[in-house]
Every structure is written in C-alpha cells, then in structure tokens.
N, C-alpha and C positions, 0 to 999 in steps of 0.2 A: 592921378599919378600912375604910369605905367612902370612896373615891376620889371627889373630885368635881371635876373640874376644868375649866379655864375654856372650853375647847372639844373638841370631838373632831368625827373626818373625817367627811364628809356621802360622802364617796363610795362604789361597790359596783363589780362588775364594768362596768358600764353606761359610768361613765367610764374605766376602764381600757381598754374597747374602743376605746373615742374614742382617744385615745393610742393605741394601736397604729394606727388605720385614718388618721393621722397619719404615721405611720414608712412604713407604707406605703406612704404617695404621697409621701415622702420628698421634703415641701416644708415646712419648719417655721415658715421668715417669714409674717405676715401675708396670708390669703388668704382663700380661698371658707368657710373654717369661723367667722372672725371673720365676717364679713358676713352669713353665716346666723345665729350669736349676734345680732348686731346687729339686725338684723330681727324676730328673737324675742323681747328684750326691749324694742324698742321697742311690739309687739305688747301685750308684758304690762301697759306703762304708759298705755296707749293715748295716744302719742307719735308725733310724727309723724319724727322724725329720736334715733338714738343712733351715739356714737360709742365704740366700744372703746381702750383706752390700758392702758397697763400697772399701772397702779395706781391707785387711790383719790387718792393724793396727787398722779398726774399730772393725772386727772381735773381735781382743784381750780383747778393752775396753768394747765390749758389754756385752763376757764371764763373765769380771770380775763383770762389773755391775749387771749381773744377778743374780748373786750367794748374793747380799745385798737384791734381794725381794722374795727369793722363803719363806713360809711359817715357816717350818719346818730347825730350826737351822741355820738361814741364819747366811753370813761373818757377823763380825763388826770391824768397827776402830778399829786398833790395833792387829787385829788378826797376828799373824808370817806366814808369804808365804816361802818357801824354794824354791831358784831358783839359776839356773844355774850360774858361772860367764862370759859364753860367750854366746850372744844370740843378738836379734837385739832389738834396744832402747824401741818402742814399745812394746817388753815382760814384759818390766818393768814399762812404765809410766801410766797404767792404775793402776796398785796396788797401786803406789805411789798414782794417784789420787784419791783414794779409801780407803786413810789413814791406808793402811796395812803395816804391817812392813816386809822389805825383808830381808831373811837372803841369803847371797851369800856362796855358796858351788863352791868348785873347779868341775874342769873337768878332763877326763881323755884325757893324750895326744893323747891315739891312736883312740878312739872311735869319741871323742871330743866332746861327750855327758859328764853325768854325772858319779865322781867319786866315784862309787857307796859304796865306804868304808866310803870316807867320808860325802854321802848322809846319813848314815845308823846312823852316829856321832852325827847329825846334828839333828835328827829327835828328838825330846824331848815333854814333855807335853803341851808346847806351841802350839807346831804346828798344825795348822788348813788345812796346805794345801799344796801341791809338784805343783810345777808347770815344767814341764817334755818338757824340748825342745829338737824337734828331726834337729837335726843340719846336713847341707849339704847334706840331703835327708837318714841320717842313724838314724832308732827307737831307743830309747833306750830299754834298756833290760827291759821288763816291765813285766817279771816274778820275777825278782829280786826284782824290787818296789812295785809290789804288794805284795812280803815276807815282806816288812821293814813296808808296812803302814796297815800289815792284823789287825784284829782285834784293830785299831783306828782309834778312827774318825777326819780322815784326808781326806780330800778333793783331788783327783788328778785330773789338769786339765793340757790338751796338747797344747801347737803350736807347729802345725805340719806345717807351713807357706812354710819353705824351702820342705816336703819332703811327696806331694800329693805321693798316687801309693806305696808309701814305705810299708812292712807289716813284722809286728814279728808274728813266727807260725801261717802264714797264715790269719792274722789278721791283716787288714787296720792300720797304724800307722793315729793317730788323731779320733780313734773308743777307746780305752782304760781309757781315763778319762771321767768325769762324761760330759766335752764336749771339740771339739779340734777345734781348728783355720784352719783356713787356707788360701791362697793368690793368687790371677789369676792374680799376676803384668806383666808387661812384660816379666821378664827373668826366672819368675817361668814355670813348669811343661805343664801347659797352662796358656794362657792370655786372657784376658775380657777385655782390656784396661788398666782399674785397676778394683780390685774387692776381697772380700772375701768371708768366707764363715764362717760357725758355724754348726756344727755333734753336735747330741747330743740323747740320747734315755729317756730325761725325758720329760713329757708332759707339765710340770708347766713350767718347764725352755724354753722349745720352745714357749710358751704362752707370758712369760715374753720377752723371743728377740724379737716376733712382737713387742709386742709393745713398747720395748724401741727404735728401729728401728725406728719407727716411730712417734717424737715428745711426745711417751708417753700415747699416747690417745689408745682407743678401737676399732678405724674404722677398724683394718686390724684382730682382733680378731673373732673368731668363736661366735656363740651365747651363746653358755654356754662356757667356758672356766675356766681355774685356778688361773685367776687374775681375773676379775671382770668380772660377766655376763652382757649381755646386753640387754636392754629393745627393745621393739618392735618399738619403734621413732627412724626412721632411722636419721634424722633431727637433735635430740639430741644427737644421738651416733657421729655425724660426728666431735665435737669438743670435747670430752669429755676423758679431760685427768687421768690417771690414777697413773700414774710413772713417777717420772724426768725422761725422754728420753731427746733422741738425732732425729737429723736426717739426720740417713747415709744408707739409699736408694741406691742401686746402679738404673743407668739408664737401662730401656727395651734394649738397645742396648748391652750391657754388659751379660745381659743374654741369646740373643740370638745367639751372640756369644759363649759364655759359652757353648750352647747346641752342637756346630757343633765341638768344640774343643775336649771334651768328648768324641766323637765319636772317636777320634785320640789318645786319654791318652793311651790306653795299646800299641799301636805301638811306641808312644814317648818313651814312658820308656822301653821298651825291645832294643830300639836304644840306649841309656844311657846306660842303662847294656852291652850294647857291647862296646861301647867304653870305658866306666870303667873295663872293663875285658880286655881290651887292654892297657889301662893306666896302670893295675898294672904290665900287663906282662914283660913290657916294664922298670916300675922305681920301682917294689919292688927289694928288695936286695942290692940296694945301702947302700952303709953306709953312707950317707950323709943325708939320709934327711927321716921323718918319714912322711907316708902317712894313709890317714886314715883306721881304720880298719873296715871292715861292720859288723853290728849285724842287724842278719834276714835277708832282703832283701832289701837293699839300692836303693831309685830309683835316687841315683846320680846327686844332685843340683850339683856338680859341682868340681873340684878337688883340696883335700887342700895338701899341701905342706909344710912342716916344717924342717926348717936346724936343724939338729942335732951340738953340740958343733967342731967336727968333719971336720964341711963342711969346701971348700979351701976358702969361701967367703961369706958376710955377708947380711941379709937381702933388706937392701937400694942397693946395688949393683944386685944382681940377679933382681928388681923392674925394676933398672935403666935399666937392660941388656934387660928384655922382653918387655918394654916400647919402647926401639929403635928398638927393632924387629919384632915388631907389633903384641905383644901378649898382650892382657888385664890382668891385675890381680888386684888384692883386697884383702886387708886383710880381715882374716876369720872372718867372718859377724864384730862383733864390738872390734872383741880383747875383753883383760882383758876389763869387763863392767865397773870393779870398780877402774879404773884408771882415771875416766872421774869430771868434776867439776860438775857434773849437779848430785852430787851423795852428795851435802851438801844438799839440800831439800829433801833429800828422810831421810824418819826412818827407820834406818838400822844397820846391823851386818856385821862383815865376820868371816864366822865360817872357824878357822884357815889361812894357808898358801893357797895362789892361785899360789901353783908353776906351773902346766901347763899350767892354764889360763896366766900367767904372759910368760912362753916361748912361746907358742902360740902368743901371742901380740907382742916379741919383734923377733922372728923368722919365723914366718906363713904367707901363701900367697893362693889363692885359684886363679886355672885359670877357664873358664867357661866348661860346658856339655852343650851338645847342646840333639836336637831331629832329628839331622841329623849324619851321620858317619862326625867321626872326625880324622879318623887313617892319612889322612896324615898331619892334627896340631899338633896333637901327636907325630907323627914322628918329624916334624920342631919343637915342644918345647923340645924334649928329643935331638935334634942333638945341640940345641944353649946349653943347661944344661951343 
C-alpha cells in the first residue's frame, strides 16, 4: 500500500544548520535572522515592507488590528467586511473580535474562491471592506474586484495563508490589498515551524504591525516613525507603550529557517505545478466529480475534489475508502463557515443562498501537494477512485 499523505517536511540539512547557528549565538528571541527572513520575502513579493509573527493566524489578527490605528479613516465597530463563505476560522475571528460586522458571500464551485456575481450583489454603501481569500493556492480574479470596489472607499485586504508563490498577471497573490497574510506552518508552501507573515506597501501601517507585534510599545520602532516618534532616553523608550498590542513574535529560529526555505520556494512550486498538471490530466473529464479550476497561476496548496450529483457514491464512503488506503484527506479548508455554532457570537449577514459553499461542505474533499513528485500517489489515488 502506497502512503500518500497530506504533507511531508520540506526540510534538509540546510535548515538544520540554521538551528544550530542559532543555538550558537544563543539568542533565541526575535533578532537579526527574522529581519533577514523579512527582507527576503519581502524581496520575493516585491513588497515594499513585511512583517514576521508567529503564525498565520496572528498574521490575520494583526492586519485587522492595524487598519483600527492608521490615522486617516481607520475601521470602527460596526463597519460591514464582506468575506468569503469558505476560508479557515482565523479569517474570520479577528473581525469578529474587532466588532466588525461579516457579511458571508457565497463561492464559486469551480474556482472555490469568490462568486464574483454575487460579490458584485453584495457590495453596497455599507461596505467598508473585501476581505479576498485565495483558497487552495488559486488568486482570485483581482481584475474583476478591483472593477467592483473602483471608485469606493472600500478597503481590500488578502489572506493569502494557503497560496505563497501563486500570482494573477504576473503579480504576487497577497501583494493586491492594502496588505496580505500569510503562513509558514508545517504543510504550507514552506515551514518555520509555525510562523507568519504581513506584505503590505504603506509605511504607517508597517509602523503600526511593529508595534502591535510587540506588546504595543516603541522599542522596535524607528526614530521618527508614523505612530509616535521617539525621544532620545533609550531607557524610557524601552517600556513605553503606544497601542493595545499583542505579543506574537515569532522565535530567531523560525526565521532562520525562513531564510534557507526561501531559497527553495521557486523549486517547491514549479514541483506543485507539475504534479497539478498531472492531476488534471489524469481526473479532468470525468463526470463525476468537479476539480478545481485555476485563475492566473495556482501554486497548488493541494487537490480539492468534489462529487458531482452524478457520482456512483457518496462523500463519507470515498473518506472511508482513502482512509483505508492510506491516502489523507480533509475537507476543503472549513466547508460551509456558516454552518458552525461559533457563528451566534459573530455580527453577521448571509448575503443570499450559499449553494456551493453548502455543496462543497456536503461533497468536497482535498488530498495533499507536496514539493516532491507525486505521479505515482497520483497514479495509486486515481487507480482506488
């Protein structure tokens, strides 16, 4: 039986040295090797500012928090967010805690992004802001969003968590909003252990993530900055807080991992692209089951699967069938989001019918992409299918 499972490590000796030359300098907090990550993936995005955090899902909540202190027209309580209805928990529980109000828009079955008719529905004088998730490592059409929010003032921000490396004409997906998320967990694109990340090209707003990053305070701020300058008492500035912050640091080790991984992302993702060219060859055209469709250039989090009405056999059954056969799979990221209890605390809408979000949840399955060739799991999942 051939083992196929939802991820496996990206790493070699290369990051193992990193960790040690870490222990070495036997400095573990946040330092010179996050700010070299940093710099390097902002490089890759061509980005003018990123911010490291410890997670993806810090990531999310720092974005949103930023956008309550920039100067000029910040969020408030109550603003309307328009967001997807498939995404992962974290896209949404920052808004929530941010007293925004979400309005849930359906998705499209084939993209499995958003259904951009009835994004376009949806959009009204309320809204303050799209929050645009690029799902399974495929962009959304972000010619099209930018036609629906041109001339208002709507805010568009990205997690791009699942889909580093992915780009619409030629242009970085998580580079399009005002700033974009993203994630170095284990079975993402690369790994840091855990870790995230924050693109963004305004300077106030990269001022504001230091320091919410960082309990709040001004230590990790430049001398003059666009939150609060700093006096020349090094002494006073070191506790001297600014903003409710947080503190989600990611560890030196994380980053310098980060660094040696990077060096590997365009090799990972053109590996993904070959076996997603080989996955479609293999299972488009069936009539059984709908796979996803790419816009722009997909860097392939991973393969989602959906029975059509069609199929000889039903969701729970093909689980059960690749479970015994030592294939991993998962439903796509969180299914329908607004089928969940944790959705009477939220302030919220659902603009319309969630019919694909809703078939996607009761028929959808995603197996893993790796950064290694997969043509003969591929082969052994399309022979049990």
């Amino acid at each position: 039986m051939i083992k196929y499972p939802l991820a496996t490590s990206t790493w070699d000796d290369a990051e193992l040295q990193a960790i040690k030359n870490v222990i070495a300098k036997d400095m573990y907090t946040m330092g010179e090797y996050v700010q070299s990550f940093e710099n390097d993936f902002a490089k890759f995005l061509g980005s003018k500012y990123c911010v490291m955090v410890n997670s993806g899902s810090s990531a999310n909540l720092l974005a949103v928090a930023a956008l309550f202190y920039k100067k000029n027209d910040p969020l408030k309580k109550g603003d309307e967010v328009i967001v997807p209805a498939v995404s992962w928990s974290t896209s949404y529980y920052p808004l929530y805690q941010y007293g925004l109000k979400l309005k849930f828009v359906d998705i499209d079955i084939n993209t499995l992004n958003y259904d951009l008719e009835a994004l376009e529905a949806a959009v009204n004088d309320k809204t303050r802001m799209i929050l645009a998730v690029n799902l399974l490592g495929n962009p959304n059409n972000f010619d099209r969003i930018n036609r629906i929010i041109a001339d208002k003032d709507i805010l568009l921000l990205e997690d791009n968590c699942e889909s580093l490396g992915a780009t619409f004409n030629g242009k970085q997906a998580g580079t399009f909003g005002i700033m974009g998320t993203f994630s170095t967990f284990y079975s993402h694109h690369i790994a840091t252990m855990e870790g995230g990340v924050i693109s963004t090209d305004d300077k106030e707003l990269y001022h504001i993530l230091l320091s919410l990053r960082s309990h709040g305070w001004t230590r990790h701020l430049p001398k003059e900055n666009e939150v609060s300058n700093k006096g020349d008492d090094w002494f006073k500035e070191s506790f001297r807080f600014v903003l409710p912050g947080y503190n989600v640091r990611p560890v030196e080790m994380s980053g310098a991992i980060g660094i040696e991984q990077l060096k590997k992302l365009d090799d990972f993702i053109n590996v993904r692209r070959s076996n997603a060219k080989y996955f479609k060859e293999l299972f488009s055209g069936n009539d059984e089951f709908i796979l996803q469709e790419e816009l722009g250039e997909s860097s392939w989090f991973g393969f989602s699967i959906i029975l059509k009405d069609s199929a000889k056999y039903r969701r729970d059954e093909l689980v059960e069938l690749l479970t015994n056969k030592g294939i991993d799979c998962r439903p796509i990221v969180t299914g329908d989001f607004t089928k969940n209890e944790v959705l009477k605390y939220f302030d919220y809408e659902i603009h319309g019918e969630m019919k694909s979000a809703q078939k996607l949840d009761t028929n959808g399955l995603f197996v893993g992409n790796h950064q290694i060739d997969l043509k003969d799991q591929i082969n052994y999942l399309y022979s049990i299918i």
